[in-house]
N, C-alpha and C positions, 0 to 999 in steps of 0.2 A: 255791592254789585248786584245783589239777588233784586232789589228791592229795582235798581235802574231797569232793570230787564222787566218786570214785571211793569214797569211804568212806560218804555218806550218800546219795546218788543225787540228789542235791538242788544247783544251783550256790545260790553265797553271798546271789544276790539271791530263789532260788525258797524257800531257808531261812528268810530273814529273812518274806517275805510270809507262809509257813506259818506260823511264830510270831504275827503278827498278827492274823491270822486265826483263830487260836485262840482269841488274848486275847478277841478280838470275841466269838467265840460263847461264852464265862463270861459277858460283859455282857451278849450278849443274854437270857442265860436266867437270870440272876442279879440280874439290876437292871432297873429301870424308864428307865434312862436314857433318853434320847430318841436317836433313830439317827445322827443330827449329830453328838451328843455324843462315840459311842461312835468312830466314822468318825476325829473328830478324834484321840480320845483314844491310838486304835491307830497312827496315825501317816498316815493319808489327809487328802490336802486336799481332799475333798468329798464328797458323800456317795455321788455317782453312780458315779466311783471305786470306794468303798469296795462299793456293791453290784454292780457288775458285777467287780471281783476275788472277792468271797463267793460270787455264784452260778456262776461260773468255775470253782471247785474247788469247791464244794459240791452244783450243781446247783439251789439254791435260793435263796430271796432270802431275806435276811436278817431282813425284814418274817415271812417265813413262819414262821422258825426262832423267833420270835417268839410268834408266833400259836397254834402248835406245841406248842410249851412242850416238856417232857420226854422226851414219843415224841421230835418230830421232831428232840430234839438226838441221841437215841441213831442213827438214821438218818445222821446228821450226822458223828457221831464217831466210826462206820464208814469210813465215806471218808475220812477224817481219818488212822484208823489205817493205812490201806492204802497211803497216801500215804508214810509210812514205810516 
């Protein structure tokens, strides 16, 4: 595990959420799912969970990214990228 972190700057639990979190914003911007849906689908048991880890690393709510549409995914996937 020492050796991953040293390689990705990321431990094995701040990795897996980043990939989730990903998945989430394709749904959000790619489908009309409902945010329940999505929360569940990414692997949160709830929805309140799932948007206070989204706006945690994103700065936004998930609602927003939403609302947003296009612009605010590229705002989005800034921070996303940097996190790498």
């Amino acid at each position: 595990m020492r050796v991953f972190r040293e390689q990705t700057g990321f431990t094995l639990h701040d990795y897996r959420l980043h990939l989730r979190l990903r998945r989430a914003l394709d749904h959000l911007v790619d489908s009309d799912c409902d945010l329940t849906w999505i929360a569940h689908a990414v692997g949160f048991c709830s929805l309140s969970h799932f948007s206070g880890s989204f706006r945690t690393k994103f700065g936004v709510a998930p609602s927003a990214v939403r609302a947003g549409g296009g612009e605010l995914r590229k705002i989005v996937e800034a921070r996303l990228s940097t996190a790498l």
